[in-house]
N, CA, C and O of each residue as an XYZ file, in Angstrom:
284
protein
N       0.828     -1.189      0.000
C       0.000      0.000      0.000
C       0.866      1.244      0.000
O       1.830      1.181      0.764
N       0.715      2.439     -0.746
C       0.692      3.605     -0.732
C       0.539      4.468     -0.019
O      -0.667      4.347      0.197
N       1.011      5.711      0.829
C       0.383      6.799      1.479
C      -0.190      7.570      0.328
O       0.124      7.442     -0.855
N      -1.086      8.399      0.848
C      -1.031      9.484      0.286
C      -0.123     10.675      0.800
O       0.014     10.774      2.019
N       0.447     11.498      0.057
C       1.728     12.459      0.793
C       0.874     13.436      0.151
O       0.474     13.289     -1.004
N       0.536     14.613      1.013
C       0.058     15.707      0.706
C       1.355     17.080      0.600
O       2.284     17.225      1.394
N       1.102     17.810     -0.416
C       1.781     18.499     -0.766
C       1.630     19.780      0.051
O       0.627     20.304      0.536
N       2.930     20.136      0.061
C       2.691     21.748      1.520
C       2.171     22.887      0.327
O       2.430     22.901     -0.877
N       1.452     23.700      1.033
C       0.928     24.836      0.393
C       2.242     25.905     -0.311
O       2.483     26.371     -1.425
N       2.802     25.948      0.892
C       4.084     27.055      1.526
C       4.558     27.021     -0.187
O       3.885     27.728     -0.937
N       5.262     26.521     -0.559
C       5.888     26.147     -1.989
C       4.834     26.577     -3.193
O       5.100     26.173     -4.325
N       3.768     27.299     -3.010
C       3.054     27.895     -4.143
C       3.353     29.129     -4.177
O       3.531     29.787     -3.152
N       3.457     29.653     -5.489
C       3.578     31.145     -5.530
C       2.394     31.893     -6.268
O       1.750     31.518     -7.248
N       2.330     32.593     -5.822
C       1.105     33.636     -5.988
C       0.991     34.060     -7.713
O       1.849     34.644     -8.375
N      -0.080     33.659     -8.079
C       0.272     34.138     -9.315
C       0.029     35.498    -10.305
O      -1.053     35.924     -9.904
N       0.466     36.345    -11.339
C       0.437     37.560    -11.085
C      -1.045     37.735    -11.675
O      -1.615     36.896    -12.372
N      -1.507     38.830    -11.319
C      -2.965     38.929    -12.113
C      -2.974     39.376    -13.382
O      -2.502     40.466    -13.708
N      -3.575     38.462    -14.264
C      -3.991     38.605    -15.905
C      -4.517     39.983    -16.173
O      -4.258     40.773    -15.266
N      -5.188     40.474    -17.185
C      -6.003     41.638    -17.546
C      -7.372     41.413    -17.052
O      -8.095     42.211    -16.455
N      -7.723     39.619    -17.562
C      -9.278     39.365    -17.247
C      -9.093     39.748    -15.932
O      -9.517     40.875    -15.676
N      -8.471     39.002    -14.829
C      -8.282     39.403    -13.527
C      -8.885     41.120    -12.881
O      -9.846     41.557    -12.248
N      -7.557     41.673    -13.557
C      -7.597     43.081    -12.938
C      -8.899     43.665    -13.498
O      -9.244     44.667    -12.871
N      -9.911     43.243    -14.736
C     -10.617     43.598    -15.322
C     -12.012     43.272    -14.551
O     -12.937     44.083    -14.560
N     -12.103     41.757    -13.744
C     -12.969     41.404    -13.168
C     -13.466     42.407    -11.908
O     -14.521     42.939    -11.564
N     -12.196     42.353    -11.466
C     -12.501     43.080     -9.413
C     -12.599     44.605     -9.860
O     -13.387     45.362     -9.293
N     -11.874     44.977    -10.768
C     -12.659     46.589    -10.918
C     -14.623     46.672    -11.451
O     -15.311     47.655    -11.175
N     -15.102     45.605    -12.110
C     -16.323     45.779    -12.703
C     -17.050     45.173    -11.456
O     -18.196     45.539    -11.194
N     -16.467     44.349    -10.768
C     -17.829     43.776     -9.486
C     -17.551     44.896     -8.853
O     -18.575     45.296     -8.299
N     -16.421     45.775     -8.623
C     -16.958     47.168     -7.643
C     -17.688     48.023     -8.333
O     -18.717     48.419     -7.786
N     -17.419     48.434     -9.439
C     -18.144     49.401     -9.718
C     -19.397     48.512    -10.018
O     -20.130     49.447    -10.341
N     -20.250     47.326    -10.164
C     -21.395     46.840     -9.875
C     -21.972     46.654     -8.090
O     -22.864     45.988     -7.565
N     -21.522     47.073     -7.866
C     -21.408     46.737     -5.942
C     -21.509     45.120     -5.815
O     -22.638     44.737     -5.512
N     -20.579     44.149     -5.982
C     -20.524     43.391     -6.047
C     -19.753     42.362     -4.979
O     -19.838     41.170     -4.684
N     -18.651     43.945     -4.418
C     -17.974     43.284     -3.553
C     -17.826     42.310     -2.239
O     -17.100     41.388     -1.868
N     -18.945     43.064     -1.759
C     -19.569     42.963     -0.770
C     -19.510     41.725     -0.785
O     -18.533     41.176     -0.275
N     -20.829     40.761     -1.539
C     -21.026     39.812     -2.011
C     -20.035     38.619     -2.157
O     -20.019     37.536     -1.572
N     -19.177     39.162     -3.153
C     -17.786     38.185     -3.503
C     -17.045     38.029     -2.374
O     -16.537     36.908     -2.377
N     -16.652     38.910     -1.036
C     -16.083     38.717     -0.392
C     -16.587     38.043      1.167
O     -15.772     37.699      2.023
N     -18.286     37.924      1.353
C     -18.806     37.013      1.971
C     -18.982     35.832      1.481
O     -18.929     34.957      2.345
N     -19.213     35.386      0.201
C     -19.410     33.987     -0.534
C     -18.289     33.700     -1.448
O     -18.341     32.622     -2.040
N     -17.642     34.200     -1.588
C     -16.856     34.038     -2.576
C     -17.468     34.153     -4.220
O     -18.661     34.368     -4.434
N     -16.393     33.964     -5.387
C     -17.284     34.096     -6.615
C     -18.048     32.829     -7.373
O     -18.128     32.590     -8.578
N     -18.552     32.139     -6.291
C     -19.286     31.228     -7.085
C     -20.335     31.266     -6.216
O     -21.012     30.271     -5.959
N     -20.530     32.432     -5.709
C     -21.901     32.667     -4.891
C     -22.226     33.695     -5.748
O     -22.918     34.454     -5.069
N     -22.115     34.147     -6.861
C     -22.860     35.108     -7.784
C     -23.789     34.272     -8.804
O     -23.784     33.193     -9.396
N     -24.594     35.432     -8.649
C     -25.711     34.101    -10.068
C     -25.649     34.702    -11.323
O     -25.362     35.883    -11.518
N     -25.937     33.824    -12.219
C     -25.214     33.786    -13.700
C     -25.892     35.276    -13.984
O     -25.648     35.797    -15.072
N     -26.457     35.741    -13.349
C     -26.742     37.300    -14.284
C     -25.939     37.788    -13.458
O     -25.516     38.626    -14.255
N     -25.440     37.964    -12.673
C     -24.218     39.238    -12.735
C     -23.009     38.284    -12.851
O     -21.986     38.951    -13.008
N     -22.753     36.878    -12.829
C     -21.491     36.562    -13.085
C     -21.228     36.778    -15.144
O     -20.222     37.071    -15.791
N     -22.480     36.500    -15.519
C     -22.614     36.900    -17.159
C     -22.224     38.642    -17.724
O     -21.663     38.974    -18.768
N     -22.818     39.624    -16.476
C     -22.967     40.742    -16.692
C     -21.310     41.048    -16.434
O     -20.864     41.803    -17.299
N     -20.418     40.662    -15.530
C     -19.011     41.009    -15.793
C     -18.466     40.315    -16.495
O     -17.401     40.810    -16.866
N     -18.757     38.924    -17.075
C     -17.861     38.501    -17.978
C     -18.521     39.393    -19.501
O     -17.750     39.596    -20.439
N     -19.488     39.698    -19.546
C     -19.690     40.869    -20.849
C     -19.186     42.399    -20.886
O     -19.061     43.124    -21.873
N     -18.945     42.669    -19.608
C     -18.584     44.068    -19.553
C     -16.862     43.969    -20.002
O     -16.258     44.885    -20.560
N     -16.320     42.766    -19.650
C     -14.634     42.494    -19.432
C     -14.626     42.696    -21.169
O     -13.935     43.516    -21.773
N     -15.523     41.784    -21.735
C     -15.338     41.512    -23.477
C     -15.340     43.099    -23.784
O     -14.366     43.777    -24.110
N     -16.596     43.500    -23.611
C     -16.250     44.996    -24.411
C     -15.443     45.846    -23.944
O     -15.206     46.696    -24.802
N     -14.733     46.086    -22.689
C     -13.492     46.473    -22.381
C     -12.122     46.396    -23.001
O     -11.159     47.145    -23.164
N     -12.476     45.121    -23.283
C     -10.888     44.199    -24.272
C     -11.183     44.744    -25.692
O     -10.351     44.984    -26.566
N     -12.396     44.880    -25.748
C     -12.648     44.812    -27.677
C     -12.335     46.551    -27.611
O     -11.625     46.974    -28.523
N     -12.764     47.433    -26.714
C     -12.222     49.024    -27.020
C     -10.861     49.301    -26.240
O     -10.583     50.490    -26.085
N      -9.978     48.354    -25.731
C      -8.958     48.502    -25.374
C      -8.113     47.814    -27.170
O      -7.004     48.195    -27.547
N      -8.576     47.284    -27.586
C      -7.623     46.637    -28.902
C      -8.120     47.658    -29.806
O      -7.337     47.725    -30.753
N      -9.072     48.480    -29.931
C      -9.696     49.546    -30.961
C      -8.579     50.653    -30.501
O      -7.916     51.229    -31.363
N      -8.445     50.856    -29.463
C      -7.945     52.118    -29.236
C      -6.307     51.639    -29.418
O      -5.541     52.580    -29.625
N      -5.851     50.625    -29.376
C      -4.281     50.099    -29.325
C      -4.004     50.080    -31.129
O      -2.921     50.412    -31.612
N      -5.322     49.582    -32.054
C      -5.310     49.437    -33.253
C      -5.338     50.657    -34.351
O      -5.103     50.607    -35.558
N      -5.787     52.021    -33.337
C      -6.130     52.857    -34.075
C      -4.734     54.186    -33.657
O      -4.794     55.393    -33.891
N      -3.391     53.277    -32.880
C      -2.611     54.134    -32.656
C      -1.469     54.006    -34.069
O      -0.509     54.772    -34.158
């Protein structure tokens, strides 16, 4: 038989935040969302506002590449 050997946390490194990332936690505040996310975490949001920031992030990205495309 086998143990199972559990792996220490300590040895993870933090990883840096993406655009979607930094793009997410600015749109749940300015939706007042925080509140929320930070008593339940984000899978305590229901698909209309978890839908409503993953649509706000898209058109963010699509006029962040308009405005990068039109330099």
């Amino acid at each position: 038989m086998t143990k199972n050997i559990k792996k220490s946390n300590k040895s993870k490194k933090k990883k840096e935040p993406t655009l979607e990332d930094i793009l997410k936690y600015e749109i749940a505040e300015e939706l007042g969302l925080m509140d929320k996310i930070e008593k339940v975490g984000w899978g305590g949001l229901t698909a209309k506002e978890s839908g409503r920031i993953g649509g706000l992030i898209t058109v963010r990205k699509r006029e962040m590449m308009k405005k990068k495309d039109n330099k």
